[in-house]
C-alpha positions as CSV (number, residue, x, y, z in Angstrom):
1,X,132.7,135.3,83.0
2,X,129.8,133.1,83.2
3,X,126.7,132.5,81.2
4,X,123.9,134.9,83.1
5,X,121.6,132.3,84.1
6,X,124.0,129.3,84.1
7,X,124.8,128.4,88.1
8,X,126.1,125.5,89.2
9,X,122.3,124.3,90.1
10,X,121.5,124.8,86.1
11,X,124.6,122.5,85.4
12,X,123.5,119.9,87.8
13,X,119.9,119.4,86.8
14,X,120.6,119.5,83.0
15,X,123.1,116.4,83.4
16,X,120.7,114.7,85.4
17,X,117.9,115.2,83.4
18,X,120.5,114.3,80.4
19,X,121.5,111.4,82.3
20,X,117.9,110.0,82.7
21,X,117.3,109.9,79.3
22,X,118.1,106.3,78.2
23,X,118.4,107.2,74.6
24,X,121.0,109.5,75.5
25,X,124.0,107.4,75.9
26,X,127.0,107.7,78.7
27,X,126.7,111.3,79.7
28,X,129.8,113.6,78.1
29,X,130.5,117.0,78.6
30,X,130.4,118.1,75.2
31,X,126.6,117.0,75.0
32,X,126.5,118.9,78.3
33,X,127.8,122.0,77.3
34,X,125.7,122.2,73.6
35,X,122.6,121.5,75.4
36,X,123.2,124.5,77.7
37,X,124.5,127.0,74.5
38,X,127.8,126.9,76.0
39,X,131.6,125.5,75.5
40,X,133.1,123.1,77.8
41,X,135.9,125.3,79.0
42,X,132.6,127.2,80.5
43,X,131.6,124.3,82.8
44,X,134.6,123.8,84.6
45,X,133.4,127.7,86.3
46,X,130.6,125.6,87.7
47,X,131.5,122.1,88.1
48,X,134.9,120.3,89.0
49,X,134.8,117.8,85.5
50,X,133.0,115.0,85.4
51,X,133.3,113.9,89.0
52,X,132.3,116.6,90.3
53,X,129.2,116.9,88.2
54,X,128.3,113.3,89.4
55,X,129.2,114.0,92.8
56,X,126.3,116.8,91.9
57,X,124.1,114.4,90.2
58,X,124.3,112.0,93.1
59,X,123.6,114.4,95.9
60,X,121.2,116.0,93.8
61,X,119.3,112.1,93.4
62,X,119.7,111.5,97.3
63,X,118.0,114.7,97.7
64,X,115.1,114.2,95.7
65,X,114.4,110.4,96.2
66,X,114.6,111.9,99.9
67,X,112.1,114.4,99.6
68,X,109.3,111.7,97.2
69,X,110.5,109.2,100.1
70,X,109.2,111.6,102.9
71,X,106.2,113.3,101.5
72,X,105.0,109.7,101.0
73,X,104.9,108.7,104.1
74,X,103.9,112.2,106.3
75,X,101.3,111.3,108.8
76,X,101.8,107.3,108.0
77,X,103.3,105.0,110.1
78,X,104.0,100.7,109.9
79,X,102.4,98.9,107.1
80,X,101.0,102.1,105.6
81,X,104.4,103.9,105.5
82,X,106.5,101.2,104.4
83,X,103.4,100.4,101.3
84,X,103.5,104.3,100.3
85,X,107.9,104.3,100.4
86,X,108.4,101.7,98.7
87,X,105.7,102.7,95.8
88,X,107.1,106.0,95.6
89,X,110.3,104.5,95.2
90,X,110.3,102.7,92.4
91,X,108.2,105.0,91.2
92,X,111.2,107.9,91.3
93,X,113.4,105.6,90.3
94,X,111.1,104.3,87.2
95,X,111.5,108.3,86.3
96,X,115.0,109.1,87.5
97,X,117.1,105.9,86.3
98,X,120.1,107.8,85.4
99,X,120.0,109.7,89.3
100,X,118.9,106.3,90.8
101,X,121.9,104.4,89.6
102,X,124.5,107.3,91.5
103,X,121.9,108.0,94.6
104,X,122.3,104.3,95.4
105,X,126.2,104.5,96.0
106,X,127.5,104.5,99.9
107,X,128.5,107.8,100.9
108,X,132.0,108.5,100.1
109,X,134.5,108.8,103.0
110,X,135.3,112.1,104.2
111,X,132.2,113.9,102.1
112,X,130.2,115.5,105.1
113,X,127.5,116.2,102.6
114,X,127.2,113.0,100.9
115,X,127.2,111.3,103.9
116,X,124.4,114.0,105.0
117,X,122.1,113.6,102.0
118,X,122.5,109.5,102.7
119,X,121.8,109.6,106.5
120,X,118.4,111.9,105.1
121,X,117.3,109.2,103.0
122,X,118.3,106.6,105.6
123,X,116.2,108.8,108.3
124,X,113.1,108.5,105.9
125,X,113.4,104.8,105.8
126,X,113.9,104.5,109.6
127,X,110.9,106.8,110.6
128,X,108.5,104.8,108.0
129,X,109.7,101.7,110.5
130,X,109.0,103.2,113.7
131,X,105.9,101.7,113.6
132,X,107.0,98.5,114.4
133,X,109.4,99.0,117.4
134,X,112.1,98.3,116.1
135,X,115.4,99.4,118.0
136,X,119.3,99.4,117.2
137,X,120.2,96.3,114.9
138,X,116.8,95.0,114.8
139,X,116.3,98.6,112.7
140,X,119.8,98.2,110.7
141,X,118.6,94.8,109.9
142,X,114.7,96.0,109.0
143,X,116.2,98.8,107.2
144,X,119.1,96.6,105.1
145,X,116.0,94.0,104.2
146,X,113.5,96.8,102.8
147,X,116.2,98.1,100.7
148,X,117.4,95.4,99.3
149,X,113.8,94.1,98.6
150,X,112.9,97.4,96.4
151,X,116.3,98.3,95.1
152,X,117.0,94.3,93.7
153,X,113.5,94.7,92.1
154,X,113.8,98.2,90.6
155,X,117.5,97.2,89.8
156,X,116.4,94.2,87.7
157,X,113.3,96.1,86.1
158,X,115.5,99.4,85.1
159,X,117.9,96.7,84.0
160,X,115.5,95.3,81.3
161,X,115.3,91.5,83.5
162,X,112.1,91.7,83.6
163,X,111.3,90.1,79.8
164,X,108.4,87.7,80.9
165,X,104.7,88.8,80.2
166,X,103.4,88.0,83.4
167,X,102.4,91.4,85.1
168,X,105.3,93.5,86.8
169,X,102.9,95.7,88.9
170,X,101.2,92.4,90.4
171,X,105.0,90.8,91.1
172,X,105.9,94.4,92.8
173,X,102.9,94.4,94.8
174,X,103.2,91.0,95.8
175,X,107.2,91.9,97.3
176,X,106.2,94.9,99.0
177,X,103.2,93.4,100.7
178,X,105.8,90.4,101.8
179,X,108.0,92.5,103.1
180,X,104.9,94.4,105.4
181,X,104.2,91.0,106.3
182,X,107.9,90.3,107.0
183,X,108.2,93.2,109.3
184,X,105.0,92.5,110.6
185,X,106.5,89.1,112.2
186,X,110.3,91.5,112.6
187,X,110.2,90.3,116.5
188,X,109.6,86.1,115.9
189,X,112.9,85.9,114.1
């Protein structure tokens, strides 16, 4: 019998909070299981192993950067909505880095709800665009050049690239209003 008060939801948010922690190492189950006052045996009732846990982890992420994603943006549209994503999102993924690394994978084939929670967070990204009139691959293209522009900067920063001692928030400010400017111009190209 399960743990009272140990759900699959419990599992899930202790291994992503585990797996943010950068001290903390690859994430195991044992750690897992000690941190939740149980024994391994006991998480396989909630989770199927380890890739079922990420699998958790990552919808869990996709979720959640979803949500930051959105609430930034409500009641903004163009410049303004693209400026307020794209600080939110390095700012969840500044706090998140374990979930950020798994929310960032494509959606695995045949996963209805990965590919769900990824079409959610796409959906975010494509409203914030809206703004500029942007239609079938004009969007794709919009879309695919505002995530590569944060995720290659958070990507190197989470990735310790950034050794230099000239000012990360100035170089991040100075991509994200290049990219408004960018989309600003989206129809010249």
């Amino acid at each position: 019998m399960p743990r009272a008060g140990l759900s699959r939801d419990a599992v899930v948010a202790r291994a992503s909070e585990m797996l943010d922690d950068a001290g903390s190492g690859p994430l195991q189950l044992q750690a897992l299981a000690e941190s939740l006052g149980v024994r391994v045996p006991s998480l396989y009732k909630h989770i199927e192993g380890m890739p079922g846990l990420q699998r958790g982890i990552l919808l869990r992420g996709k979720a959640e950067l979803a949500a930051e994603l959105a609430r930034a943006a409500v009641g903004r549209s163009g410049a303004d909505a693209v400026t307020r994503i794209a600080h939110a999102y390095r700012a969840w993924a500044l706090a998140h880095p374990g979930r950020y690394a798994l929310a960032m994978r494509a959606p695995a084939p045949d996963d209805a709800e990965d590919e769900a929670a990824s079409e959610a967070l796409a959906r975010v990204v494509y409203d914030a665009l809206a703004g500029y009139d942007l239609r079938d691959d004009d969007l794709v293209d919009a879309t695919r050049f505002l995530r590569s522009a944060m995720h290659g900067f958070v990507a190197l920063e989470t990735g310790g690239a950034f050794a230099l001692a000239a000012d990360r928030e100035r170089s991040w400010d100075r991509l994200v209003a290049s990219v408004v400017a960018a989309l600003e111009g989206w129809h010249r190209h």
